[in-house]
N, C-alpha and C positions, 0 to 999 in steps of 0.2 A: 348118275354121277359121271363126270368127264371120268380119261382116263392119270392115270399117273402123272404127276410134277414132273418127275425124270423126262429128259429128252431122249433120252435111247428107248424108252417105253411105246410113243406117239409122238409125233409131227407135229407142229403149232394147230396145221390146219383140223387134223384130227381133233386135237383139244376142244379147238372154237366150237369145230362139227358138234363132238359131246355137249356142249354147252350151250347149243340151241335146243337139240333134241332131247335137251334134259328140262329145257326152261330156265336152268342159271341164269343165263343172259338174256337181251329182249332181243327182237327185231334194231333196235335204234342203237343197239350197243356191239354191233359188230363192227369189227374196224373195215376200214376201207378196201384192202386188198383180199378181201376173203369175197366179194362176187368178181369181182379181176382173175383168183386165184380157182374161181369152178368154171369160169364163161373160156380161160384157159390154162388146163392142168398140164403139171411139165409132164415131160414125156415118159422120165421114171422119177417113181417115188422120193422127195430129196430126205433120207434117212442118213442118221449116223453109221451106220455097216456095211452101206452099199459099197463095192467092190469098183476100186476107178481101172480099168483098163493099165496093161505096162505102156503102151502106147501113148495114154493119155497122161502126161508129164505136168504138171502145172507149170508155165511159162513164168520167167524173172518178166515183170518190166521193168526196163529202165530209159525214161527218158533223156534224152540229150542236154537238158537241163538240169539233170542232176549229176552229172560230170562236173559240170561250173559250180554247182551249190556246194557240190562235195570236198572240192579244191579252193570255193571261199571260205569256207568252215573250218580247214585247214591252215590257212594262210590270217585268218581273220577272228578266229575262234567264235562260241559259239553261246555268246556272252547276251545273246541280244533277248528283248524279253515283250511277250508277247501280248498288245492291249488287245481285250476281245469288246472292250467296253466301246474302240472306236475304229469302225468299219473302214474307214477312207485311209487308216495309218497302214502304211507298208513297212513291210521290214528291211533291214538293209539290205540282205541277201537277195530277196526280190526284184528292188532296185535294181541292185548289179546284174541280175539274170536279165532284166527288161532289156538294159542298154547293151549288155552282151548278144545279146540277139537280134536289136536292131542292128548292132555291128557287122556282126554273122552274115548279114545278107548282102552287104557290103561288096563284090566283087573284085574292086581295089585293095581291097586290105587285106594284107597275107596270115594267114590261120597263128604263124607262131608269135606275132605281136598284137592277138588279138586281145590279149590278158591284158597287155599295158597300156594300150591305145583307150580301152573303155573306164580305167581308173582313170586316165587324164582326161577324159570326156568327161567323167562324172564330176570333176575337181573345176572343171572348165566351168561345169552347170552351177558349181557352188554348194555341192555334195564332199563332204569329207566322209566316206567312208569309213575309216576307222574312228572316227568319232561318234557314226549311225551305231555301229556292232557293237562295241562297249557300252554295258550299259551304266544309267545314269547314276552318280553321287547320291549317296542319302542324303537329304538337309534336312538338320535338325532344329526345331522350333526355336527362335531366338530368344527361350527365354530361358533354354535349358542351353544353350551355348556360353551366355554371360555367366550365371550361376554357378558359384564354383561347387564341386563335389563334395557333399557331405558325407563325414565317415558317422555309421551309427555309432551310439556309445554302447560300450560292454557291460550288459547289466549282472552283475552277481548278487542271486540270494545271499547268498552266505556274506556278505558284503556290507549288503542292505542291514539286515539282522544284527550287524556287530555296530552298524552305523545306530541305528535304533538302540543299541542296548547300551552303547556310551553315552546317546545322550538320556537314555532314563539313569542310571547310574549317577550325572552330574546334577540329574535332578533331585536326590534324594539327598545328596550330600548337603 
């Protein structure tokens, strides 16, 4: 039997390891980075306890593009929504980073009107930015917009039963 579920217990690799040398699993059923991960083993063990160095600090990245995302996001809000169904659609933020950086390289153009110069570019292209970042209106099927709203009606037992018993009552009379 492999060892323990838990990740503090064994390493994926370990895991797999157990699971061949147990028979669990076949030959065809290892994943792909497990001969990658013996033909070359990291240097040390990658475990959850391992001890990082004070020296070795985990580094912020921050790209220069996300200066400009950070301050459209702010200026532009952050309304926009995401189709994964189609590849070719960019967002609008995007856009504005493409053209912000073609601009950037720009020479002639002085860094503190580079904000304004690339919204009248993109307005120039026939980009309405604030139109891209808001996102779209619900439309509601037009057959539930003509329809007017019906209210349900209030049904009471107690209601029903007094209706029922006055008309048995004129029946006997």
């Amino acid at each position: 039997m492999a060892q323990s579920r838990l990740e503090k217990v064994g390493t994926i690799y370990s895991k797999i390891h157990g699971f061949l040398s147990s028979g669990a699993i076949k030959k065809e059923q290892i994943p792909l980075w497990y001969d990658v991960y013996e033909a070359f083993p990291p240097k040390y063990e990658p475990r959850w306890d391992r001890v990082i160095g004070q020296d070795k600090q985990i580094k912020k990245i921050l790209y220069a593009e996300d200066i400009v995302r950070a301050r459209f996001y702010k200026e532009y809000g952050t309304q926009e929504i995401v189709d994964l169904t189609n590849p070719e659609g960019k967002l609008a933020s995007q856009v504005f980073i493409n053209k912000y950086m073609a601009l950037k390289n720009d020479p002639n153009l002085p860094e503190n009107e580079l904000w304004d110069t690339t919204i009248q570019m993109l307005e120039l292209d026939g980009i309405n930015i604030k139109e891209l970042s808001s996102p779209p209106e619900q439309v509601k099927p037009q057959d539930q917009q003509d329809e007017p709203r019906r209210t349900k009606p209030k049904i009471s037992l107690k209601n029903l039963f007094e209706t029922e018993n006055n008309n048995n009552n004129n029946n006997i009379v």
